[in-house]
N, C-alpha and C positions, 0 to 999 in steps of 0.2 A: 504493500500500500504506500511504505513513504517514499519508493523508489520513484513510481509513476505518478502520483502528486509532487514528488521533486521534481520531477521532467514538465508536468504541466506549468506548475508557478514558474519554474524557470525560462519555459517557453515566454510564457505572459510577460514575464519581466525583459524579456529581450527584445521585443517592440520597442521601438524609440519611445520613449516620454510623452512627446508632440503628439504621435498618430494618436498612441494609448489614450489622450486624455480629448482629442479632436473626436474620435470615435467615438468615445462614451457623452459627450458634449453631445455628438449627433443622434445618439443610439434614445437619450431622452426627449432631442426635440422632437423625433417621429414618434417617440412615447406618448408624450402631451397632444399633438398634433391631433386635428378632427382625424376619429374612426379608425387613424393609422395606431393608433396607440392600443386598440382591441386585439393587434396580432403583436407589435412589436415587443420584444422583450427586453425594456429599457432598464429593468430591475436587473437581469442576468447579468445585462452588460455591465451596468455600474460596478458589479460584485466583483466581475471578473476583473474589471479595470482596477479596483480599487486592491487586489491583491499583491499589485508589485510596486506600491507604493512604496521607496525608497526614504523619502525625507520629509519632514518638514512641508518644504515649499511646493513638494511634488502631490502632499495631501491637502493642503490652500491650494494650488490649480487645478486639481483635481475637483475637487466641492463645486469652487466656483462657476469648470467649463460644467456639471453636470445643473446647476441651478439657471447657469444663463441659457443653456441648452433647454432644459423644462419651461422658464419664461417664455423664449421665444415659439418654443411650438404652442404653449399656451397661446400667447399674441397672435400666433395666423388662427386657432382655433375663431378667436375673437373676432379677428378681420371677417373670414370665410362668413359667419354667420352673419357679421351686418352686414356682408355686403352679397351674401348666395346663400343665405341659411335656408331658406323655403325650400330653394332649388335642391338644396342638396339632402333635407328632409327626406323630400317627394322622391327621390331621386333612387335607383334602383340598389344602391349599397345601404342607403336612408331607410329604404323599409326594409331590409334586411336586418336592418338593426332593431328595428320593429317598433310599432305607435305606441308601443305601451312605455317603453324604454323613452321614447319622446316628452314622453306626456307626465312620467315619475321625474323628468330634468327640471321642466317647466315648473311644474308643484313647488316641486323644490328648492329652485329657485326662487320662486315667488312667496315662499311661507317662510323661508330663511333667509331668503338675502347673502351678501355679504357670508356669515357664518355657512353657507351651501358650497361658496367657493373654497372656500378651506379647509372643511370637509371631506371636499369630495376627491381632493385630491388623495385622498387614504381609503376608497370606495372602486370598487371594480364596475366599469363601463362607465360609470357616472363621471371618472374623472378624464376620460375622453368627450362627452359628451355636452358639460355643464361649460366649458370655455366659450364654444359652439354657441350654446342657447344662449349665454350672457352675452354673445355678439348681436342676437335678436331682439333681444330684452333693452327697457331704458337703463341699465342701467351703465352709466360710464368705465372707460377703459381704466382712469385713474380710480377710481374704487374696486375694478375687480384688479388692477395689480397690488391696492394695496393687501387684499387676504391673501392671493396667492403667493406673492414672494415668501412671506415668514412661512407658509405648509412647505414649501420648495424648499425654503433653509431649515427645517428638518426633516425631510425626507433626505435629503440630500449626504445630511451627516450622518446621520441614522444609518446608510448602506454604506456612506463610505468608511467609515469610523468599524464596522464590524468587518467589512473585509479585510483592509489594512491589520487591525489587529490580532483577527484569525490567524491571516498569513505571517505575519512578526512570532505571534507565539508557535507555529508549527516551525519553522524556520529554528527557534531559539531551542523547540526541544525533539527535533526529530535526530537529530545526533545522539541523544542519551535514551529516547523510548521510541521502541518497535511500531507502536500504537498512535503515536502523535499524530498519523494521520487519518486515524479514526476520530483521534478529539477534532479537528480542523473540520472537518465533515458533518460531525455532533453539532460543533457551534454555528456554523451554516444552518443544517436542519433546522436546529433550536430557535435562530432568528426568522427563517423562512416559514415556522411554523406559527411562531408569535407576533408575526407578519399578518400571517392568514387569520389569524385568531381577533387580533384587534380588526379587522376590516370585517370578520362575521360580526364582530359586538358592536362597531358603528352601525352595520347596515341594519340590524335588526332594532338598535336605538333610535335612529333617523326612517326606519321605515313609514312611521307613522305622519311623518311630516311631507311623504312622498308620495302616497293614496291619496 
């Protein structure tokens, strides 16, 4: 196990710095982004990016390109909808995503405000979907940037701060124990799980606000 988890981190670590943290930058803006974000897997990549996280200044560029990354696909979410939201409702990817899923954004939106954007950025589908509708909605760009940034600056650290650390501590003990990449794996899990866990206890807390 620690051989071939040594071969993967060390692969990941040998990408230039630049691409590693450009891609993960990108890898969230198609996350955020209307409806691209229901397939992308911007979580994976952050995780992945953030494992070869070398210093200091490489986990501040790191954070940063992944929040300015999430803004910005945010922001076209926002554009797309005032300026094509109907279109792309109606529109044959739109009702795949299906009216019900439409109509739980809008509620929600509109019963929470403000607190929906922030929200939902810790919410499966809703947080692809709720940028979109607030570009339809009155409500201004400079109010939904300001909930979204602070959800993006902890999402942000949240993934990156577990991977980095993961990766530091197997690194630090997989010389002395056979197993360290069974912990490395554990603590993944562990977060991926309590990942999942907090996003089933939002959704079913906020359900009611969505009907």
């Amino acid at each position: 196990m620690n051989d071939i988890l040594t071969w993967i981190l060390d692969t990941v670590s040998g990408v230039d710095p630049v691409i590693r943290t450009l891609l993960a930058g990108v890898g969230m803006l198609l996350e955020t982004s209307v409806l691209v974000g229901l397939v992308a897997p911007g979580d994976t990549i952050v995780i992945v990016a953030s494992t070869a996280v070398a210093s200091p200044v490489e986990f501040v560029t790191l954070v940063l390109a992944v929040i300015v990354g999430a803004l910005a696909g945010e922001s076209i979410g926002f554009a797309l909808g005032h300026h094509f939201g109907p279109f792309i409702r109606s529109s044959r990817l739109g009702r795949r995503i299906g009216e019900h899923n439409w109509a739980r954004a809008e509620t929600y939106l509109d019963r929470r405000g403000g607190l929906a954007v922030f929200i939902s950025r810790f919410l499966p589908v809703l947080h692809s979907l709720i940028p979109l509708t607030v570009g339809m909605s009155r409500m201004r760009y400079g109010t939904f940037m300001a909930w979204t940034v602070p959800a993006c600056i902890i999402w942000s650290l949240a993934y990156v701060s577990v991977g980095s650390a993961a990766a530091d501590g197997y690194r630090e003990l997989s010389g002395r124990l056979h197993f360290a990449g069974y912990l490395f794996v554990g603590v993944i899990a562990l977060f991926t799980l309590a990942v999942f866990l907090i996003k089933k206890w939002l959704h079913r807390r906020e359900l009611r606000h969505m009907d």
